[in-house]
PDB file as gemmi writes it, atoms N, CA and C in Angstrom:
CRYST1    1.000    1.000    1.000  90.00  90.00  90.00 P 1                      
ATOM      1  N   UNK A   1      15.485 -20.244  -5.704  1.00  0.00           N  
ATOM      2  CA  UNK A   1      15.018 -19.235  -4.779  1.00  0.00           C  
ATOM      3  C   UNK A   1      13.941 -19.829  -3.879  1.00  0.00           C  
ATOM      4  N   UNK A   2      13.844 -19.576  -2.420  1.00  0.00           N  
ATOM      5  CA  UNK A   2      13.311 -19.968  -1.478  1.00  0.00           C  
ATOM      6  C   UNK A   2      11.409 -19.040  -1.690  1.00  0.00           C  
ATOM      7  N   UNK A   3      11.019 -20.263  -1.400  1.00  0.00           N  
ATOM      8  CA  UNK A   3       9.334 -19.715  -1.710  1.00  0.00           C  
ATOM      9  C   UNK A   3       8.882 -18.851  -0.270  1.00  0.00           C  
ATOM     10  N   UNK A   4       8.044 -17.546  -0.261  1.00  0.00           N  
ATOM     11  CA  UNK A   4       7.877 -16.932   1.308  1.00  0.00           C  
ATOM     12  C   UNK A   4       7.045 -17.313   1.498  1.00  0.00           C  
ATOM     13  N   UNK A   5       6.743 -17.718   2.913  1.00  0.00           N  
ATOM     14  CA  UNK A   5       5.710 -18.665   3.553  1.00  0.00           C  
ATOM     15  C   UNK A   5       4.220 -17.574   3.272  1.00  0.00           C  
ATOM     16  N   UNK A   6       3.343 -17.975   3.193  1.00  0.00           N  
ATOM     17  CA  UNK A   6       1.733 -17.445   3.377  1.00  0.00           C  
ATOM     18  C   UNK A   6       1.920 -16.106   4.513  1.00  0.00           C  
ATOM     19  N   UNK A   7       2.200 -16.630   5.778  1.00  0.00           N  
ATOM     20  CA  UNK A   7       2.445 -16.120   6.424  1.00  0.00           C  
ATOM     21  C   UNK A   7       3.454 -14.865   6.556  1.00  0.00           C  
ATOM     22  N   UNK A   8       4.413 -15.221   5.890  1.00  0.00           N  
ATOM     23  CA  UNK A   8       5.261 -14.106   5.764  1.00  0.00           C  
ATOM     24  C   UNK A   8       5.302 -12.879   4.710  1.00  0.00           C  
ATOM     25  N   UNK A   9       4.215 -13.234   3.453  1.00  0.00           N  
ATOM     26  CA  UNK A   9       3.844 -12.755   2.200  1.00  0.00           C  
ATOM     27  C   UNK A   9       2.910 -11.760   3.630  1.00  0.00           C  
ATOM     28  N   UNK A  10       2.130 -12.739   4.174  1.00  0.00           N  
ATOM     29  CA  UNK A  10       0.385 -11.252   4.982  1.00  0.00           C  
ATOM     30  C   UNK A  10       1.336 -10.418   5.906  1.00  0.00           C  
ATOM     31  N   UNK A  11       2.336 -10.613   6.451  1.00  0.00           N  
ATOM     32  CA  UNK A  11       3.124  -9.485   7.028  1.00  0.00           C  
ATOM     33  C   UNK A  11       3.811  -8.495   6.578  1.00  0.00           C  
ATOM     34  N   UNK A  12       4.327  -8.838   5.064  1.00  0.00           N  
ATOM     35  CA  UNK A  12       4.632  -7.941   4.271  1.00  0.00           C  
ATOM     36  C   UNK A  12       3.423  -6.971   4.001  1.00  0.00           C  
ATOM     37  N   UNK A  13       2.380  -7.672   3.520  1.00  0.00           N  
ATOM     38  CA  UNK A  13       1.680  -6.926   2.816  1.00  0.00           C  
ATOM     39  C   UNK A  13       1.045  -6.040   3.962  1.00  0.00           C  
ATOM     40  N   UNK A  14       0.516  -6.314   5.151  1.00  0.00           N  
ATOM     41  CA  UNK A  14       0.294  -5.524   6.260  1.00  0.00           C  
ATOM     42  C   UNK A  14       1.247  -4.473   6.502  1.00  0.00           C  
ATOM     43  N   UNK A  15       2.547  -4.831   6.448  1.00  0.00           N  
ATOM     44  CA  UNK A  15       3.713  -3.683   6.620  1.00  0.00           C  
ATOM     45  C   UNK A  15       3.239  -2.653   5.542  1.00  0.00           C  
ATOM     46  N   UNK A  16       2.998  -3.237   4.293  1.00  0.00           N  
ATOM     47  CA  UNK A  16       3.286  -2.100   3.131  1.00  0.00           C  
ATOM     48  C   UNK A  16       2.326  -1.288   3.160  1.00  0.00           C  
ATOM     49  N   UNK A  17       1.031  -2.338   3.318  1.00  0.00           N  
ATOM     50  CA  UNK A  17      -0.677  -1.027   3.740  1.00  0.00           C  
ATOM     51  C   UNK A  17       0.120   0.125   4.893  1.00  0.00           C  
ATOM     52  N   UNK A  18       0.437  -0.232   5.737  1.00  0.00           N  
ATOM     53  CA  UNK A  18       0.517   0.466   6.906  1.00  0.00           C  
ATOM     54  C   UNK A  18       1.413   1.249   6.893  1.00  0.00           C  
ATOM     55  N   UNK A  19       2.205   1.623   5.570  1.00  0.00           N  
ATOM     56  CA  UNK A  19       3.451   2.509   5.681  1.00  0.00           C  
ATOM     57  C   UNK A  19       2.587   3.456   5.043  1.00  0.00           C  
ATOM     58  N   UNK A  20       1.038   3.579   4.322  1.00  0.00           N  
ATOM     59  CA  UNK A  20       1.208   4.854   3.948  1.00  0.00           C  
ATOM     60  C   UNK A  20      -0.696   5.257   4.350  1.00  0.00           C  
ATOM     61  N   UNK A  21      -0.640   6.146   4.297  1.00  0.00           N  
ATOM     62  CA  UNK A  21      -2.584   6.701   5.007  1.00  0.00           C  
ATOM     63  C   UNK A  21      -2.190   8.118   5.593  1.00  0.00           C  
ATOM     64  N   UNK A  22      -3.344   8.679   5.569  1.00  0.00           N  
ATOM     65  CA  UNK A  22      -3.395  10.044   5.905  1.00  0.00           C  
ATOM     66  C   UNK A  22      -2.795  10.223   7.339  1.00  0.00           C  
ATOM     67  N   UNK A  23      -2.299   9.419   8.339  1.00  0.00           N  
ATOM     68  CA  UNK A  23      -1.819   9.491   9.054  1.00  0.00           C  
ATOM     69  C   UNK A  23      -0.276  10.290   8.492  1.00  0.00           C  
ATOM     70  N   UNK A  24       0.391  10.399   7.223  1.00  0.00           N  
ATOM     71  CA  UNK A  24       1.624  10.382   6.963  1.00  0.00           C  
ATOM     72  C   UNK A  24       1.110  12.216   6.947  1.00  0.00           C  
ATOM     73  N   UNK A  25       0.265  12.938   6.863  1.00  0.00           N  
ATOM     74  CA  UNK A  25      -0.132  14.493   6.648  1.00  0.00           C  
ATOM     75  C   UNK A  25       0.476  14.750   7.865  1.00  0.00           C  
ATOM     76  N   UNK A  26       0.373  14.464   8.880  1.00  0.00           N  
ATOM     77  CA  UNK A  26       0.921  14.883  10.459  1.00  0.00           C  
ATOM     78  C   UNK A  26       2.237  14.703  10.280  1.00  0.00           C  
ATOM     79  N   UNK A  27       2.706  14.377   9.433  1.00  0.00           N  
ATOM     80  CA  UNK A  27       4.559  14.059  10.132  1.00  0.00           C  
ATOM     81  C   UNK A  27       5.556  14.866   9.016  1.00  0.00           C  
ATOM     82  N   UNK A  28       6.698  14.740   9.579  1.00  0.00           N  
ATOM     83  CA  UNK A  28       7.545  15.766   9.091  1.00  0.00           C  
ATOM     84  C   UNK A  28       7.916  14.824   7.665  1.00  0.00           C  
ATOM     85  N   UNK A  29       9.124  16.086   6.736  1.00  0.00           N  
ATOM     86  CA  UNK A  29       9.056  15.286   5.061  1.00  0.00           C  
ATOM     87  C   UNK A  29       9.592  14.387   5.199  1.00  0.00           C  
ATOM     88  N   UNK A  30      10.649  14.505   6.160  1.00  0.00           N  
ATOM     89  CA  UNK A  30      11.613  12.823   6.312  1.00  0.00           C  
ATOM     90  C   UNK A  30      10.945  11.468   6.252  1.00  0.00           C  
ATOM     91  N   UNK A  31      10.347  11.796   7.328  1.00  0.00           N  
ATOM     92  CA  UNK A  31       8.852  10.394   7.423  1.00  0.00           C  
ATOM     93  C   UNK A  31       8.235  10.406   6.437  1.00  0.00           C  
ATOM     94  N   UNK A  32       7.724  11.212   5.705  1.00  0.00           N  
ATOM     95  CA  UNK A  32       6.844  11.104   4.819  1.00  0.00           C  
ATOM     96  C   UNK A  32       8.001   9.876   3.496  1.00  0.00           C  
ATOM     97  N   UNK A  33       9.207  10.785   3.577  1.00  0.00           N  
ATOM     98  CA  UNK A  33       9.841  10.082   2.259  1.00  0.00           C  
ATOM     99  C   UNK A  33      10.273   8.979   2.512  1.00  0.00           C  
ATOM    100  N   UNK A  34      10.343   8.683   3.868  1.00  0.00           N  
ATOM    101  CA  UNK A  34      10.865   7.436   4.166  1.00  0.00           C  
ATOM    102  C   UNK A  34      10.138   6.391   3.720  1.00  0.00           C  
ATOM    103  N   UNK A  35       9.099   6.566   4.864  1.00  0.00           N  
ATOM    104  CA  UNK A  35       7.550   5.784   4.584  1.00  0.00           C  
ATOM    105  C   UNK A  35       6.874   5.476   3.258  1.00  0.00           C  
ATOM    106  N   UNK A  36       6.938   6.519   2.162  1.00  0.00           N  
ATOM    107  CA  UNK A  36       6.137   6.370   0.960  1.00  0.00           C  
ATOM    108  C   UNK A  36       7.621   6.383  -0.072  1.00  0.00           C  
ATOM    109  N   UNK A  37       8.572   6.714   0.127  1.00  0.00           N  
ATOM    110  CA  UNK A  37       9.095   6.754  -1.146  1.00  0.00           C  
ATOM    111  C   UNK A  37      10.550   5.543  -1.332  1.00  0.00           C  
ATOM    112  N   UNK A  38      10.595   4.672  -0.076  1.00  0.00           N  
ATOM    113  CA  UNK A  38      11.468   3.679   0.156  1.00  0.00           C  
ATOM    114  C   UNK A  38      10.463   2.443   0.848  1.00  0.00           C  
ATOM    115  N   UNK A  39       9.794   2.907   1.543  1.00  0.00           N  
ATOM    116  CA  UNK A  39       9.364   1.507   2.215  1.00  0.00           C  
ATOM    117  C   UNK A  39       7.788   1.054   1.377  1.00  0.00           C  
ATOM    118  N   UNK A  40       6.951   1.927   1.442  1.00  0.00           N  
ATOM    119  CA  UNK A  40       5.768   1.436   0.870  1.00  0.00           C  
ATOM    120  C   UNK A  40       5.841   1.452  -0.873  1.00  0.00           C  
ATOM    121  N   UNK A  41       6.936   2.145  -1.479  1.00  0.00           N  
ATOM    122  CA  UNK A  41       6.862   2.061  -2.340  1.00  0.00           C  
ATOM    123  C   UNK A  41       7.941   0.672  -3.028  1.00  0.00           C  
ATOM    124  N   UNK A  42       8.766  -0.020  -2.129  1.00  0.00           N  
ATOM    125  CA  UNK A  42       8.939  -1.473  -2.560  1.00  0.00           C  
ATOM    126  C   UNK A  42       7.899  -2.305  -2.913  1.00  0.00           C  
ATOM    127  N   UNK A  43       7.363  -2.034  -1.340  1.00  0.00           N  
ATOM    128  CA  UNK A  43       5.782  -2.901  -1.069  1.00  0.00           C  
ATOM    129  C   UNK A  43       4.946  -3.413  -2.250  1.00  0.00           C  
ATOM    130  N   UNK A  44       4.459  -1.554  -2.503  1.00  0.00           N  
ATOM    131  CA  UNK A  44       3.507  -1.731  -3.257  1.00  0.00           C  
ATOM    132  C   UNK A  44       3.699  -2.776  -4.757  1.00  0.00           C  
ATOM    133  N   UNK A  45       5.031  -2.341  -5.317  1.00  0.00           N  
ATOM    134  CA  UNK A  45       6.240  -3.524  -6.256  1.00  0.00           C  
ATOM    135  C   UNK A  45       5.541  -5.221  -5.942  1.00  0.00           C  
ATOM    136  N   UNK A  46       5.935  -5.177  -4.863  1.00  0.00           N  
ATOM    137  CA  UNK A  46       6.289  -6.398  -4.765  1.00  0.00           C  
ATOM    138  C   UNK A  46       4.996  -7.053  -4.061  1.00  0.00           C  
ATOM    139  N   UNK A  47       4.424  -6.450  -2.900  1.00  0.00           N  
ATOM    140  CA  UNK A  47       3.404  -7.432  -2.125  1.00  0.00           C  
ATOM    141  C   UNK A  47       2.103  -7.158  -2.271  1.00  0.00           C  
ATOM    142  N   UNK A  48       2.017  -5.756  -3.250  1.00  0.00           N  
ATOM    143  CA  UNK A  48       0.594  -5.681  -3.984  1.00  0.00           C  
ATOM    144  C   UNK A  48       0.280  -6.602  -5.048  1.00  0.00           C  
ATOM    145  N   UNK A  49       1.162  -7.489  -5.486  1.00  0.00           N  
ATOM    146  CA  UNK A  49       1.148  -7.356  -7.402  1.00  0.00           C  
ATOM    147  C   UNK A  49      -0.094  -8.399  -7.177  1.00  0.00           C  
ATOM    148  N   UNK A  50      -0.619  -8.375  -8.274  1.00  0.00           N  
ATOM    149  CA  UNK A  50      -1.684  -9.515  -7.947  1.00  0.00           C  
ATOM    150  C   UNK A  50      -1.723 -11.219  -7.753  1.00  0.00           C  
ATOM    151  N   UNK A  51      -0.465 -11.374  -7.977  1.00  0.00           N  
ATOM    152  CA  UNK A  51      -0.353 -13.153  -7.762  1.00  0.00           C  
ATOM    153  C   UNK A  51      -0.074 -12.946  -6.024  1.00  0.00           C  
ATOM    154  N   UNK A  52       0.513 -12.235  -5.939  1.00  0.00           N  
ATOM    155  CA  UNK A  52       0.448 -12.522  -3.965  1.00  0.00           C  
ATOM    156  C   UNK A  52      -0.673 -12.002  -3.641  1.00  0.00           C  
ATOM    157  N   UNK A  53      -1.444 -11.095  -3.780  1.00  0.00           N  
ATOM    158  CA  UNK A  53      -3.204 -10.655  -3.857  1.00  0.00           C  
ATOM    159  C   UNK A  53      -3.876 -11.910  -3.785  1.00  0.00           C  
ATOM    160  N   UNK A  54      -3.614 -12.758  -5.156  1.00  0.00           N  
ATOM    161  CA  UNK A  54      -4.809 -13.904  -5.367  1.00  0.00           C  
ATOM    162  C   UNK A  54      -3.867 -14.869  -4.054  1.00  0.00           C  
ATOM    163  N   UNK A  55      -2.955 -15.121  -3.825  1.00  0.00           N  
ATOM    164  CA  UNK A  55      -2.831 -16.357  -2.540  1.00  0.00           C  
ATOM    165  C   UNK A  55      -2.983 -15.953  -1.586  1.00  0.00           C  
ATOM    166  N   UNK A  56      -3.081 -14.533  -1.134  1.00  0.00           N  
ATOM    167  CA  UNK A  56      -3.475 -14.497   0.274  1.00  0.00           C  
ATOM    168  C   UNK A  56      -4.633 -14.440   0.258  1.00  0.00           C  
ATOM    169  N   UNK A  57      -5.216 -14.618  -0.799  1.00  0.00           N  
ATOM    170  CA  UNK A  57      -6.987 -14.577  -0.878  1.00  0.00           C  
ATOM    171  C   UNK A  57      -7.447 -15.519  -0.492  1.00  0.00           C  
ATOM    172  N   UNK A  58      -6.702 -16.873  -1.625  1.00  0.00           N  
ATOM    173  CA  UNK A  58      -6.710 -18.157  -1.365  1.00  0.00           C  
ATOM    174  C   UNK A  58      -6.673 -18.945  -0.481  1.00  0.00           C  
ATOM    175  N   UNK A  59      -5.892 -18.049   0.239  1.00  0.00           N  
ATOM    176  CA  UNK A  59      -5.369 -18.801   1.719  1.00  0.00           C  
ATOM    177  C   UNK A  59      -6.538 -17.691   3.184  1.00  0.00           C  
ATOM    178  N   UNK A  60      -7.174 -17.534   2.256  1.00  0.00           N  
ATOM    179  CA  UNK A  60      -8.635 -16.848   3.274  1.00  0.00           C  
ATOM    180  C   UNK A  60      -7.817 -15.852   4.209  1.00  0.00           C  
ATOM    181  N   UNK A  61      -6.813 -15.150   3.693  1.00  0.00           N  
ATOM    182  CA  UNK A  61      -5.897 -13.958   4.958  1.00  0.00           C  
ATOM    183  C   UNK A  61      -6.548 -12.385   4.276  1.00  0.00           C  
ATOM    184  N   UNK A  62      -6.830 -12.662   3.049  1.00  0.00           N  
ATOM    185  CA  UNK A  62      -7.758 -11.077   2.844  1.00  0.00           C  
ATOM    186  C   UNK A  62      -9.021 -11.767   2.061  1.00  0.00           C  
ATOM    187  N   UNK A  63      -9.927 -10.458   2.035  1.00  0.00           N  
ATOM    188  CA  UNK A  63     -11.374 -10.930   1.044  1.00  0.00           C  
ATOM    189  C   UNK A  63     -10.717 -10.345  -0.165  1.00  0.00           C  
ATOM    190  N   UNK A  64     -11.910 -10.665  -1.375  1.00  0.00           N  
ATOM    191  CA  UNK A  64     -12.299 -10.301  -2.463  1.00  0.00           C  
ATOM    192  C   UNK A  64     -11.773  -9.019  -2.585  1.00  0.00           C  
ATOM    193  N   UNK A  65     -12.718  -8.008  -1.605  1.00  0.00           N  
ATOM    194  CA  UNK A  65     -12.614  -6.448  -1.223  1.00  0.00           C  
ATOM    195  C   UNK A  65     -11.357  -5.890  -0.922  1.00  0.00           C  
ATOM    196  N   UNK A  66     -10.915  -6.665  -0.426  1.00  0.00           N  
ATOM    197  CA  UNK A  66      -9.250  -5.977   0.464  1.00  0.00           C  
ATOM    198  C   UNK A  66      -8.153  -6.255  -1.071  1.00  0.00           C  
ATOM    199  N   UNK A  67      -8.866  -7.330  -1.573  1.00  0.00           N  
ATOM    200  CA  UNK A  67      -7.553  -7.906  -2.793  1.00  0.00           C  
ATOM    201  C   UNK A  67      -8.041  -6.572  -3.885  1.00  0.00           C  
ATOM    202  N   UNK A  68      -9.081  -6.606  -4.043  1.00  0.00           N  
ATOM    203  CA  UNK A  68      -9.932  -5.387  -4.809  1.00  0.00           C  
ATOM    204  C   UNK A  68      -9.067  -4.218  -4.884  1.00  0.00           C  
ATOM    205  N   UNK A  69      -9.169  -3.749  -3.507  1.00  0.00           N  
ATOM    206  CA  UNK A  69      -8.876  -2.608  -3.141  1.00  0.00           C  
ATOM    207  C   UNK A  69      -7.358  -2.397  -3.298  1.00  0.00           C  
ATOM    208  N   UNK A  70      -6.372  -3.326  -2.842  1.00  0.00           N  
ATOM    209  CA  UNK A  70      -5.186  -3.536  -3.054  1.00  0.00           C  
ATOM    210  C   UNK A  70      -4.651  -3.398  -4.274  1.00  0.00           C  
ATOM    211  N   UNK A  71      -5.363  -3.785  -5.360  1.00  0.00           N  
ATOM    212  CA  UNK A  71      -5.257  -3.794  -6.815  1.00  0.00           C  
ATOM    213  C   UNK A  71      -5.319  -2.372  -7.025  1.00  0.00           C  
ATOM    214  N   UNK A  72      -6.463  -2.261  -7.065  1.00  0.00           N  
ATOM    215  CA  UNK A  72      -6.550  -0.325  -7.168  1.00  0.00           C  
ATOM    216  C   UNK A  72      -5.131   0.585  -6.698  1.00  0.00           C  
ATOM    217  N   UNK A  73      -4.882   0.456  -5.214  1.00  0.00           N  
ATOM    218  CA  UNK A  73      -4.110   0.891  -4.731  1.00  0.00           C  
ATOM    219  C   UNK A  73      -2.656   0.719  -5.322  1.00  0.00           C  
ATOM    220  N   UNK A  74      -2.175  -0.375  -5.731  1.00  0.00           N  
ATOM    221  CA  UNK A  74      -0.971  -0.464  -6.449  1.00  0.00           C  
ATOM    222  C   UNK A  74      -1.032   0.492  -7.941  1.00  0.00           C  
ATOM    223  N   UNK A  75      -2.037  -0.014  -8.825  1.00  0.00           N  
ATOM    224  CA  UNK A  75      -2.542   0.602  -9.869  1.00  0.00           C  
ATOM    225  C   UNK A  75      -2.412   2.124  -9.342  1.00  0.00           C  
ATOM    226  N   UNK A  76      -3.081   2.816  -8.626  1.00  0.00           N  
ATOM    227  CA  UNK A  76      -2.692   4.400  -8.540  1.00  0.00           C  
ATOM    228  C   UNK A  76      -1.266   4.584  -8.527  1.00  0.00           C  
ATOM    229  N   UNK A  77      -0.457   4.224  -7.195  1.00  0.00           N  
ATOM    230  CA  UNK A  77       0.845   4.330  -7.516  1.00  0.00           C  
ATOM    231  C   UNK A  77       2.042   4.234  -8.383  1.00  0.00           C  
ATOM    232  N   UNK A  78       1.494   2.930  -8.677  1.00  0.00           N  
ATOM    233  CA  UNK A  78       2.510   2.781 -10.535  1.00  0.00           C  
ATOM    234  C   UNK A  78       1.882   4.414 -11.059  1.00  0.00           C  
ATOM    235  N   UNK A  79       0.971   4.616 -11.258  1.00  0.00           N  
ATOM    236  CA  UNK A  79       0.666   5.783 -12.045  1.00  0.00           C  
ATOM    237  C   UNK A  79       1.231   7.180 -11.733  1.00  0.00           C  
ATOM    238  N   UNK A  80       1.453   7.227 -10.925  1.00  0.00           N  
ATOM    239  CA  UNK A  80       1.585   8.164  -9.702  1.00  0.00           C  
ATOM    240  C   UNK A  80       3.613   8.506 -10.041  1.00  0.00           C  
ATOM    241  N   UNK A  81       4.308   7.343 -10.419  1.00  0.00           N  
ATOM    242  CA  UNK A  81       4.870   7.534 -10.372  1.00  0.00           C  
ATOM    243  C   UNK A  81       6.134   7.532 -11.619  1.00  0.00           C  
ATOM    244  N   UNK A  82       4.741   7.067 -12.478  1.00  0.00           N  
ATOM    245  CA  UNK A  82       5.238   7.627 -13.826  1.00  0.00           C  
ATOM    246  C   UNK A  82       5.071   9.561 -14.234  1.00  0.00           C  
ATOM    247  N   UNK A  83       4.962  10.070 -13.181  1.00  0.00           N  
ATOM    248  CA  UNK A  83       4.178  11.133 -13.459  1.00  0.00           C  
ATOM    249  C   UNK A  83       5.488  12.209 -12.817  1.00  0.00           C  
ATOM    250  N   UNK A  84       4.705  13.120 -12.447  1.00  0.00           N  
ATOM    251  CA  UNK A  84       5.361  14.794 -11.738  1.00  0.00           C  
ATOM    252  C   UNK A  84       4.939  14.967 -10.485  1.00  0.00           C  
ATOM    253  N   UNK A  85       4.011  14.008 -10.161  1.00  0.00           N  
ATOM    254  CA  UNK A  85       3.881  13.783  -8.306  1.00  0.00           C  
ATOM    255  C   UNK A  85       4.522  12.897  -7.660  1.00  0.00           C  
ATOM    256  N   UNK A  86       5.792  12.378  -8.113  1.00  0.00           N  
ATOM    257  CA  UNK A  86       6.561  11.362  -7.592  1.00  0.00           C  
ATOM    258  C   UNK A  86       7.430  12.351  -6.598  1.00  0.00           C  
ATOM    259  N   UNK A  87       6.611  12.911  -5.615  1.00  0.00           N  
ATOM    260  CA  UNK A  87       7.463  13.742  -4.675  1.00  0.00           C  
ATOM    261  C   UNK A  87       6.740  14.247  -2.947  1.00  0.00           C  
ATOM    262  N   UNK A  88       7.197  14.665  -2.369  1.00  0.00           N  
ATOM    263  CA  UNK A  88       6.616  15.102  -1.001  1.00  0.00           C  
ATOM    264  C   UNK A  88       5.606  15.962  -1.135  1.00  0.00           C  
ATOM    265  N   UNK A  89       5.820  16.985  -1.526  1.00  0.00           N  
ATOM    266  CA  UNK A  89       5.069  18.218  -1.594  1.00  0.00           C  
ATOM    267  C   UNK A  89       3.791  17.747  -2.460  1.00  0.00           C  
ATOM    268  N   UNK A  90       3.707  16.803  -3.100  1.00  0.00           N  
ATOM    269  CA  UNK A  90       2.328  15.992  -4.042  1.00  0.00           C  
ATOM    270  C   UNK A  90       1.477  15.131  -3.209  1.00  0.00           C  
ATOM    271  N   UNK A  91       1.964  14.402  -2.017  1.00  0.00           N  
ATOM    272  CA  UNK A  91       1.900  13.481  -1.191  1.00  0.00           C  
ATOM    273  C   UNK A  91       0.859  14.653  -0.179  1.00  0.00           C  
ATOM    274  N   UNK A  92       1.259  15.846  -0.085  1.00  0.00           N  
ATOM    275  CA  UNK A  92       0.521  16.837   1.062  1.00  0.00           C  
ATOM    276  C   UNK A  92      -0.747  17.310  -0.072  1.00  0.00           C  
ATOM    277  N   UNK A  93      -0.525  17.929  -0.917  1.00  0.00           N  
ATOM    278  CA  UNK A  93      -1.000  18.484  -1.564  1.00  0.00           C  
ATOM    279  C   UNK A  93      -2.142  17.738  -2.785  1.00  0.00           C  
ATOM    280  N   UNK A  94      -1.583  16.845  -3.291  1.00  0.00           N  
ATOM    281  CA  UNK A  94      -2.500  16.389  -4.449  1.00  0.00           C  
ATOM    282  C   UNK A  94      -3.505  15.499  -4.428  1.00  0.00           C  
ATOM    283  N   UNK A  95      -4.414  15.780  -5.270  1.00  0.00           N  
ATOM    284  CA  UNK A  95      -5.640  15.144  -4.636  1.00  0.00           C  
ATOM    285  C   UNK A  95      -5.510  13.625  -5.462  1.00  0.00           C  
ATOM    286  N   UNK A  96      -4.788  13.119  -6.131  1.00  0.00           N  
ATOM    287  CA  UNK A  96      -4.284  11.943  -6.266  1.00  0.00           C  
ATOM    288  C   UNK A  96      -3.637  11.115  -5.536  1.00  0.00           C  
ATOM    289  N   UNK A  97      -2.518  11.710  -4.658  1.00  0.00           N  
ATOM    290  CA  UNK A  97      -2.110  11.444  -3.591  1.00  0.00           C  
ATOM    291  C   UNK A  97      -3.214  11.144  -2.563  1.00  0.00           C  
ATOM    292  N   UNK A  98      -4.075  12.248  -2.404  1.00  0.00           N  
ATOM    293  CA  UNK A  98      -5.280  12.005  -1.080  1.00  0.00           C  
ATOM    294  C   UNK A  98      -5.957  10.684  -1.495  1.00  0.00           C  
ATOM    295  N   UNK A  99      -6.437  10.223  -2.767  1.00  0.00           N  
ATOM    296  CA  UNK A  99      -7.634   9.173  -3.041  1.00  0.00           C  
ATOM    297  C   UNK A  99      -6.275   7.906  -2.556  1.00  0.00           C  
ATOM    298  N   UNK A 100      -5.167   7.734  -2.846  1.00  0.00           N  
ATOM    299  CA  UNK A 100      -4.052   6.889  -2.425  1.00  0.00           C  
ATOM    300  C   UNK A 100      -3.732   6.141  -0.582  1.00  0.00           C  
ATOM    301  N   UNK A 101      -3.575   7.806  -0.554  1.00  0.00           N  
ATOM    302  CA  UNK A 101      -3.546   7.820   1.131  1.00  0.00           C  
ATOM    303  C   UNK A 101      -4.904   7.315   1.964  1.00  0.00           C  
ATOM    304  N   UNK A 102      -6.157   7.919   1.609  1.00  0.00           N  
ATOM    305  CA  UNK A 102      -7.391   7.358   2.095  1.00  0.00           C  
ATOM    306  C   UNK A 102      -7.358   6.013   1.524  1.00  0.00           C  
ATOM    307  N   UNK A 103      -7.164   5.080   0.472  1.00  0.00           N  
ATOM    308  CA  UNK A 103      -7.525   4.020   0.373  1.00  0.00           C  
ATOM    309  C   UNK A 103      -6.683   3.088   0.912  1.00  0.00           C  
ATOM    310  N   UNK A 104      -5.497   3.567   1.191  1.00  0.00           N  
ATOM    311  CA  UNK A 104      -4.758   2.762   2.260  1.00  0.00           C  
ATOM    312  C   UNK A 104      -5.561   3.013   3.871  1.00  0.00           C  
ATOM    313  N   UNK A 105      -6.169   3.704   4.264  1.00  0.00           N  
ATOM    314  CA  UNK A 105      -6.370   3.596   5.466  1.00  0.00           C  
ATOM    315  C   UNK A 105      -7.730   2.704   4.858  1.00  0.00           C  
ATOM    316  N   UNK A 106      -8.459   2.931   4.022  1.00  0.00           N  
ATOM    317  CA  UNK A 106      -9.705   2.578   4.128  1.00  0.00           C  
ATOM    318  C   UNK A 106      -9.151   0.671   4.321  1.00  0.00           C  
ATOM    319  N   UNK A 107      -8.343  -0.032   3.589  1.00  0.00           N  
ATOM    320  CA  UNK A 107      -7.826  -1.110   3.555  1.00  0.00           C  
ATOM    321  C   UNK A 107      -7.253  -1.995   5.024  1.00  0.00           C  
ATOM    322  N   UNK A 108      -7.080  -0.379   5.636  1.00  0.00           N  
ATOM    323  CA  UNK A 108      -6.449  -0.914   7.352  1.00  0.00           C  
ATOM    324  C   UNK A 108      -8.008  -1.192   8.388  1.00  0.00           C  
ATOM    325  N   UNK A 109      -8.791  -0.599   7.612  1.00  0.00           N  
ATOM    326  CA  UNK A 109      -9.938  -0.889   8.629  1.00  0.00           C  
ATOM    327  C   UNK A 109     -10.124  -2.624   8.672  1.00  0.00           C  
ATOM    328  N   UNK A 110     -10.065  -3.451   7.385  1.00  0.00           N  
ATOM    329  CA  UNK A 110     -10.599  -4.590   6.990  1.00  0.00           C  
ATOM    330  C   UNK A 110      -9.368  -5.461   8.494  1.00  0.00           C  
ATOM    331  N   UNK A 111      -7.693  -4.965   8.893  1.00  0.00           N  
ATOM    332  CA  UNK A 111      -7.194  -5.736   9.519  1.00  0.00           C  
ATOM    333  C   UNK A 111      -7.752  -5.378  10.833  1.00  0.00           C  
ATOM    334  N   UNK A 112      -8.353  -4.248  11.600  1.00  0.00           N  
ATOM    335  CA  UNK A 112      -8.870  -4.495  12.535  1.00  0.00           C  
ATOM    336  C   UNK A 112     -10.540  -5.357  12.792  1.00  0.00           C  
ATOM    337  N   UNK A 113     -10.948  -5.476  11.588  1.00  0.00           N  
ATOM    338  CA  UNK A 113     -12.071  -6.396  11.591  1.00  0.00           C  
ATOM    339  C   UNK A 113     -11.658  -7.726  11.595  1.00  0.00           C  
ATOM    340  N   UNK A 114     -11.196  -8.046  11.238  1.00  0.00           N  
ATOM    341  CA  UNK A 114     -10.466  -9.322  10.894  1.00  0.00           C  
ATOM    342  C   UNK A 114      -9.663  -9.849  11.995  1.00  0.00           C  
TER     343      UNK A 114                                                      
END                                                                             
């Protein structure tokens, strides 16, 4: 199996932050399920886990904080979806969902600093 370049691991992981944040409260359920329950929820699988965390660290493309935070953020969702909020109406409504959704945006601030 072909190794993904540095580069192509921080575009994933930028895609996957960016599929989910309180921006997703404004949009209809389609988007919502699209966004969180097919696209960011590969993501979070795959380009949160912490060995791609620690090399894009390594490779100075996120801090400490962003890998931090990323950790957390995967960690809620696995949880999230062992559960009875693995759905739309939880995503609007639950305040588990909200600490999820805000810490993905809080995570998007670090790529416009950067």
């Amino acid at each position: 199996m072909e190794k993904i370049s540095i580069e192509k691991l921080m575009e994933l992981y930028v895609d996957t932050i960016n599929k989910c944040g309180t921006y997703l409260l404004r949009e209809d359920d389609m988007e919502i399920g699209y966004n969180i329950f097919e696209e960011f929820d590969t993501g979070v699988t795959s380009f949160l886990h912490d060995d791609i965390l620690q090399r894009l660290n390594d490779a100075g493309l996120i801090s400490v904080e962003m890998m931090y935070k990323s950790s957390i953020l995967r960690n809620l969702v696995l949880e999230l979806q062992q559960g009875d909020e693995w759905n739309i109406n939880a995503v609007r409504n639950s305040p588990e969902w909200r600490k999820v959704l805000e810490l993905a945006d809080e995570i998007k601030v670090y790529f416009a600093a950067e």
